[in-house]
C-alpha positions in Angstrom: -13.2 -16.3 0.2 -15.9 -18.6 -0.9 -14.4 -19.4 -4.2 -11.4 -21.4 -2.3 -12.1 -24.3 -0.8 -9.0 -25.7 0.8 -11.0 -28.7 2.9 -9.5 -31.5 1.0 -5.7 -30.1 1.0 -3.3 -31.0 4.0 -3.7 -28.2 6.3 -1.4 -25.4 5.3 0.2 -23.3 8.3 1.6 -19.7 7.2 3.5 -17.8 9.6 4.0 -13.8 8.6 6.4 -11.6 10.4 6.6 -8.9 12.5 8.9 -6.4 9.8 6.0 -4.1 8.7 3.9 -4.3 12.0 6.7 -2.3 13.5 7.3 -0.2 10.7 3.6 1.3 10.1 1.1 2.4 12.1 -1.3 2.4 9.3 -0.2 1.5 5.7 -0.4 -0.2 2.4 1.9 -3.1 2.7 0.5 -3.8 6.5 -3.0 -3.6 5.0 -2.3 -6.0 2.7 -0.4 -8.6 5.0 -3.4 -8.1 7.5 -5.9 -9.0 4.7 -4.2 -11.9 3.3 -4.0 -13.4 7.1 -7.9 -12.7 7.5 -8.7 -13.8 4.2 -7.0 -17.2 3.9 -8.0 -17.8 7.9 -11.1 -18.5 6.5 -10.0 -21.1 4.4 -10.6 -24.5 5.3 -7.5 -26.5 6.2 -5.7 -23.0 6.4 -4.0 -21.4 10.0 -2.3 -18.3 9.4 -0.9 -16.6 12.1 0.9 -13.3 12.6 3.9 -13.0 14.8 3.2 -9.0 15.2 5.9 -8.8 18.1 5.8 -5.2 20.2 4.0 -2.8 17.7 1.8 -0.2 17.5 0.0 -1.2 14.5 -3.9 0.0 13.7 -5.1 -3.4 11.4 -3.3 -5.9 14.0 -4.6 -4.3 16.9 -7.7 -4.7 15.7 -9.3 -8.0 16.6 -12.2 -7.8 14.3 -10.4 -6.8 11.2 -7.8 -9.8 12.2 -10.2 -12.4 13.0 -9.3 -16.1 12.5 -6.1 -15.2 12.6 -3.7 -16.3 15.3 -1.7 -13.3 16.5 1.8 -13.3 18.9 2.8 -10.0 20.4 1.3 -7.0 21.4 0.7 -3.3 21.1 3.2 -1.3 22.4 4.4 2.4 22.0 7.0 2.4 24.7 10.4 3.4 23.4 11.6 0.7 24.3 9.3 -1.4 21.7 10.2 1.0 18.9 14.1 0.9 19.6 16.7 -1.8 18.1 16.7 -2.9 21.2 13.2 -4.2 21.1 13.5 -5.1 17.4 16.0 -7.0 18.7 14.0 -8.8 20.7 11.3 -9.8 18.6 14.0 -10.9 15.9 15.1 -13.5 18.8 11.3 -14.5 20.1 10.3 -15.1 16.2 13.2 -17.4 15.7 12.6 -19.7 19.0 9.0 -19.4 17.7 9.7 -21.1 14.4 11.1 -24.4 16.0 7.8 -24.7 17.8 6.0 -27.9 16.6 3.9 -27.5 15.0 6.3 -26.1 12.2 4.9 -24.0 9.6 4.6 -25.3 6.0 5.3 -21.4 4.6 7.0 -18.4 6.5 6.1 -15.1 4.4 8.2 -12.4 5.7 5.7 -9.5 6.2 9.0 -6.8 4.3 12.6 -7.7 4.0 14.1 -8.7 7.5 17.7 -7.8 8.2 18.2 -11.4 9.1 16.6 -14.3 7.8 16.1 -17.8 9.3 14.0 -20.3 7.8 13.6 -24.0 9.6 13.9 -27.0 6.9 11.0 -28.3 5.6 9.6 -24.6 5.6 9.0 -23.0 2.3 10.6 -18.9 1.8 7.6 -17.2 -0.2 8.4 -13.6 -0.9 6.5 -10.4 -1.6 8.3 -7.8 -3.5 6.7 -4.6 -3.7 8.7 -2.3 -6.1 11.9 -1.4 -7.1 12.1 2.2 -6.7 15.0 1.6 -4.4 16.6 0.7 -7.7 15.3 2.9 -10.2 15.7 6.3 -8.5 18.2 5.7 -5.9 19.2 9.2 -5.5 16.2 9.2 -2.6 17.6 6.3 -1.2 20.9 6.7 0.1 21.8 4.5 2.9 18.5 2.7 2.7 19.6 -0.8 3.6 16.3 -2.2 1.9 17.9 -2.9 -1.7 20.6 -5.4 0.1 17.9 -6.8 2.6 15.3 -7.0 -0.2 18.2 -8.9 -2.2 19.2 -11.3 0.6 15.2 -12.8 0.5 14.9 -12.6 -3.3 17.6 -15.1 -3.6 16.5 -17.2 -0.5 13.0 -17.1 -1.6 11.5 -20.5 -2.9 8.8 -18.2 -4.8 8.2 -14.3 -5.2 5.1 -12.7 -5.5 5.0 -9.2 -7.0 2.3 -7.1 -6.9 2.0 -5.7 -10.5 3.4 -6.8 -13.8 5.8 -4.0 -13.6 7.4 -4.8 -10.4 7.8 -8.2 -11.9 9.6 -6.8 -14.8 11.5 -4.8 -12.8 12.8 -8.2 -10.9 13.9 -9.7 -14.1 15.5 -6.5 -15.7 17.2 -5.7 -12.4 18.3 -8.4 -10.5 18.1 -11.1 -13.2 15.5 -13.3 -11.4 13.6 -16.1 -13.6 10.4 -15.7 -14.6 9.1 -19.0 -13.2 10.5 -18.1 -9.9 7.3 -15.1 -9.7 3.7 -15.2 -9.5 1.9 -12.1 -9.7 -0.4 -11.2 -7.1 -2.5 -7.7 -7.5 -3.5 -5.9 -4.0 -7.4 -5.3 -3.7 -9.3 -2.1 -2.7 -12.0 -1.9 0.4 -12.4 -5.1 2.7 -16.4 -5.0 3.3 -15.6 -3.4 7.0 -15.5 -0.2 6.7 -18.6 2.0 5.8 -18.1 5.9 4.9 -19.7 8.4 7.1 -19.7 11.9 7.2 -16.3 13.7 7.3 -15.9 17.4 9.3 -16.4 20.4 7.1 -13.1 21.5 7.8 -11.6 18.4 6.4 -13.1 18.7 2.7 -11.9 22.4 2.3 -15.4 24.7 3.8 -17.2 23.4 1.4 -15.1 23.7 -1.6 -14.6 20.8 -4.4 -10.9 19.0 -2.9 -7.8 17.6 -4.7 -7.3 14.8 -2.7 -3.6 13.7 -1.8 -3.1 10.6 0.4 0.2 9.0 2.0 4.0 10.3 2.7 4.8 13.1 1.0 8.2 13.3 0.9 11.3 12.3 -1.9 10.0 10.6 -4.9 6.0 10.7 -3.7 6.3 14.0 -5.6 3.9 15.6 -3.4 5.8 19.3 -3.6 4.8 19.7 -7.2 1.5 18.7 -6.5 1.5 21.4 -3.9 3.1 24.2 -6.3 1.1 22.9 -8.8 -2.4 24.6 -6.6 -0.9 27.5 -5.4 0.4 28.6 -8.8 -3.1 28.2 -10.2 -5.8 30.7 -10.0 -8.1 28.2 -11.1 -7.4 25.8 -8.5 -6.7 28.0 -5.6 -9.6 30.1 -5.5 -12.4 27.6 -6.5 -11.0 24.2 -4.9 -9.3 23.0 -1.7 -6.2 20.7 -1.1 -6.6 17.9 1.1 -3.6 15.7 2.3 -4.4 12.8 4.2 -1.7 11.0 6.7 2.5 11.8 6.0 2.9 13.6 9.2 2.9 17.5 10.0 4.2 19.5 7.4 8.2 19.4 6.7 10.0 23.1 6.5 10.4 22.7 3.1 6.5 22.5 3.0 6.1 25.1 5.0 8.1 27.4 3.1 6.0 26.9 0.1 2.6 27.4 1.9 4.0 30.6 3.0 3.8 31.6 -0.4 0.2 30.6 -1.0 -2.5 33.0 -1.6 -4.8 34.3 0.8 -7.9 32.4 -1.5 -5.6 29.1 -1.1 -7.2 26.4 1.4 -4.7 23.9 2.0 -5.2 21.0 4.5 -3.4 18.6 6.5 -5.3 15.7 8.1 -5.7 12.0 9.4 -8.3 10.1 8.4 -9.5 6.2 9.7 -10.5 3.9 6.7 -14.3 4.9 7.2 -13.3 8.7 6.6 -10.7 7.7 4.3 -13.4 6.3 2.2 -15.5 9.3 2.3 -12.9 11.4 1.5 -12.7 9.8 -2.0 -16.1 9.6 -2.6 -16.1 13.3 -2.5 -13.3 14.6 -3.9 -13.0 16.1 -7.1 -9.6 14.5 -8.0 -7.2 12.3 -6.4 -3.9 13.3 -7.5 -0.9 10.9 -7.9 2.4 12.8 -9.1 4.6 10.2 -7.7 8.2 9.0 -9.6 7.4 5.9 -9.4 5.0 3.5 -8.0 4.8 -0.7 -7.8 1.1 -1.1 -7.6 -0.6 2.5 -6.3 -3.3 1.3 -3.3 -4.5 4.8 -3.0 -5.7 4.9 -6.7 -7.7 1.6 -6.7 -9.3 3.0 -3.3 -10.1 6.2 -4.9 -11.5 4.4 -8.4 -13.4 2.1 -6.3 -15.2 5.5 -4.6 -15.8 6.9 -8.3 -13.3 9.4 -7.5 -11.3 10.7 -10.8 -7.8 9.8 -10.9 -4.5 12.2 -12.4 -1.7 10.4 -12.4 2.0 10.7 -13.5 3.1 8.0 -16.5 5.7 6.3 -14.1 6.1 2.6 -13.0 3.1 0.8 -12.4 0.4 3.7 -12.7 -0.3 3.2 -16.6 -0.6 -0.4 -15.5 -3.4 0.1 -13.0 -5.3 2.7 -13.9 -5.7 1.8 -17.7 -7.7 4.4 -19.6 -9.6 4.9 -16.1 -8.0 7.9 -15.3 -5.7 10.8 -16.4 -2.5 9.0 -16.7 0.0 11.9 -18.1 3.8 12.4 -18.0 4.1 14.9 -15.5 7.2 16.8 -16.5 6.4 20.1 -13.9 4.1 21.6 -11.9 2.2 23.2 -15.0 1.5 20.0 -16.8 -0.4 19.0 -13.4 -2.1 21.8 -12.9 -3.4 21.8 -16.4 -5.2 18.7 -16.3 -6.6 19.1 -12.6 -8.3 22.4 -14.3 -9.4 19.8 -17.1 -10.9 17.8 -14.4 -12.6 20.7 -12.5 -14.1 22.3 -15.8 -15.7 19.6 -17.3 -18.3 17.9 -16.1 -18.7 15.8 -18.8 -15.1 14.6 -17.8 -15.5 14.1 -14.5 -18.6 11.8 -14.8 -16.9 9.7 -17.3 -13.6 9.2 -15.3 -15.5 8.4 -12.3 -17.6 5.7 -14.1 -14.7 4.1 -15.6 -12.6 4.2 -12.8 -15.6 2.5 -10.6 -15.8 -0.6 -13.6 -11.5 -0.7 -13.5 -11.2 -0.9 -9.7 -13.5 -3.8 -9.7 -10.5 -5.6 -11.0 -8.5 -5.6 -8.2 -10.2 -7.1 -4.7 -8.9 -8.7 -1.7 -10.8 -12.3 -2.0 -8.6 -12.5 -5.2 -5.4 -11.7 -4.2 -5.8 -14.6 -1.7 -7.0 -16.5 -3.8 -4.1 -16.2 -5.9 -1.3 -16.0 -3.3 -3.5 -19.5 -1.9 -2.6 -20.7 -5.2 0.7 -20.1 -5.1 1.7 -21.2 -1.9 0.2 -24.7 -2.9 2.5 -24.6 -5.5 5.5 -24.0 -3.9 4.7 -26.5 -1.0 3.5 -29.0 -3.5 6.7 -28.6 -5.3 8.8 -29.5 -2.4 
């Protein structure tokens, strides 16, 4: 972060949670936590540390991706460490931790914490990621995140939101002042990953791939994505499906790909950050048919890799990819399939979305977001 120079502020001590550590192995929201931390480490006058707690996270475990950055806790898949029992636990050790000396001038709660304890003189700054829980709670039910995320909204000294949308969301939903939010866009790549080569098998035998990436299941959408190939000839015997990370396939998912052609080639798979990266580079499409989305970190990925985006016209995907992409109402499983064969038919097309989705994406990077979220925890520690 070269453009922030913090060497003549009073040194600034940020202490994130543990919340998303133990709920991700690998993910947006811990990505973007991790990246802050590193980022603003880096910062003169700045010591950010992350109180990970028992977890089994990929980014925090990783010492060179969290460099400069003061960790507490420790990996741990016992079942022990991934019961209440040991959330529990690090609920307890974070709160003794906090009244430590010497005390931390912002605590940024990593997700929305079932219970929240701030020492005086420390400033609440919030990140709220969407509000899907509010807009389509029909895949929610139960969820106890609207009534957490609610509890820190109105404890919060500041909110950052990660799009424009979220942040309209916040006002239109839960009433929350304007001045009370910064916006704070996530970034794309970190400089410490470099493709390589990913297995044959992965990108379909060979085939062009429609690339899927993330959980699959309630509003992500992913089943009409996934009736979308099979009931196209087009797609199904020229191209493969490739879905990256969500787990093994649900029944429901398997029911469908029981139905699939014998031409079909759909594919299931993990992939680390360096083969995540390749993957977009040489895909076809990246498909997005989500409900509803508060920023999208999969499609500034895939822009950044020149990889041509088809999204649905829900929450903050018109926002981010602009005129970058394919950015349609998605109304069934026809509609998508109509403009992946657009995509895989013209070259002409397909080289234009890629450029433009390379020149879009290099809107959105990491340095900024901490630079901005620096900004704004100046603010909000200035102001008290």
């Amino acid at each position: 972060m070269a453009e922030v120079n913090g060497s003549e502020a009073e040194r600034l001590r940020v202490l994130y949670d543990f919340v998303i550590f133990r709920m991700e192995r690998r993910g947006g929201i811990s990505r973007y936590v991790a990246e802050l931390a590193r980022r603003l480490a880096g910062v003169d006058g700045v010591e950010t540390t992350i109180f990970a707690g028992l977890h089994d996270n990929d980014f925090v475990a990783d010492r060179q991706f969290t460099r400069g950055v003061r960790l507490i806790g420790r990996r741990s898949r016992s079942r022990v460490a991934r019961s209440s029992l040991g959330g529990g636990i690090d609920y307890a050790a974070m709160r003794a931790y906090q009244y430590i000396p010497p005390r931390h001038s912002i605590y940024h709660p990593s997700y929305y914490p079932r219970a929240i304890r701030c020492p005086r003189g420390t400033r609440l700054v919030a990140t709220v990621y969407d509000m899907i829980h509010e807009r389509i709670p029909e895949f929610h039910r139960g969820d106890p995140t609207p009534s957490r995320k609610r509890a820190l909204v109105d404890a919060a000294d500041l909110i950052l939101c990660i799009s424009e949308t979220t942040a309209r969301d916040l006002t239109t939903l839960y009433g929350v002042d304007p001045a009370r939010i910064r916006v704070t866009y996530l970034g794309a790549g970190s400089g410490e990953w470099h493709a390589r080569p990913v297995p044959r098998l992965a990108i379909g035998e060979g085939r062009p791939y429609v690339l899927y990436v993330g959980r699959r299941s309630g509003y992500k959408n992913f089943r009409m994505l996934l009736e979308a190939y099979i009931a196209s000839a087009s797609l199904h015997r020229a191209t493969a499906l490739v879905a990256v990370g969500g787990g093994e396939w649900s029944s429901e998912e398997q029911g469908i790909l029981k139905r699939a052609p014998a031409e079909a080639r759909v594919i299931r798979t993990d992939a680390d950050e360096a083969e995540l990266q390749a993957l977009y580079a040489g895909a076809l499409a990246l498909a997005v048919p989500s409900l509803y989305e508060g920023f999208g970190l999969p499609v500034v990925e895939a822009m950044r890799e020149g990889c041509a985006v088809v999204a649905n016209a829900t929450g903050s995907l018109p926002e981010i990819v602009g005129d970058a992409g394919l950015v349609v109402p998605l109304t069934d499983p026809g509609v998508l399939a109509d403009h992946l064969e657009r995509v895989l038919g013209d070259d002409v097309l397909h080289g234009r979305l890629r450029d433009a989705g390379r020149a879009r994406a290099s809107r959105f990077d990491w340095d900024s977001t901490a630079a901005k979220t620096l900004a704004a925890y100046r603010d909000v520690v200035g102001a008290g």
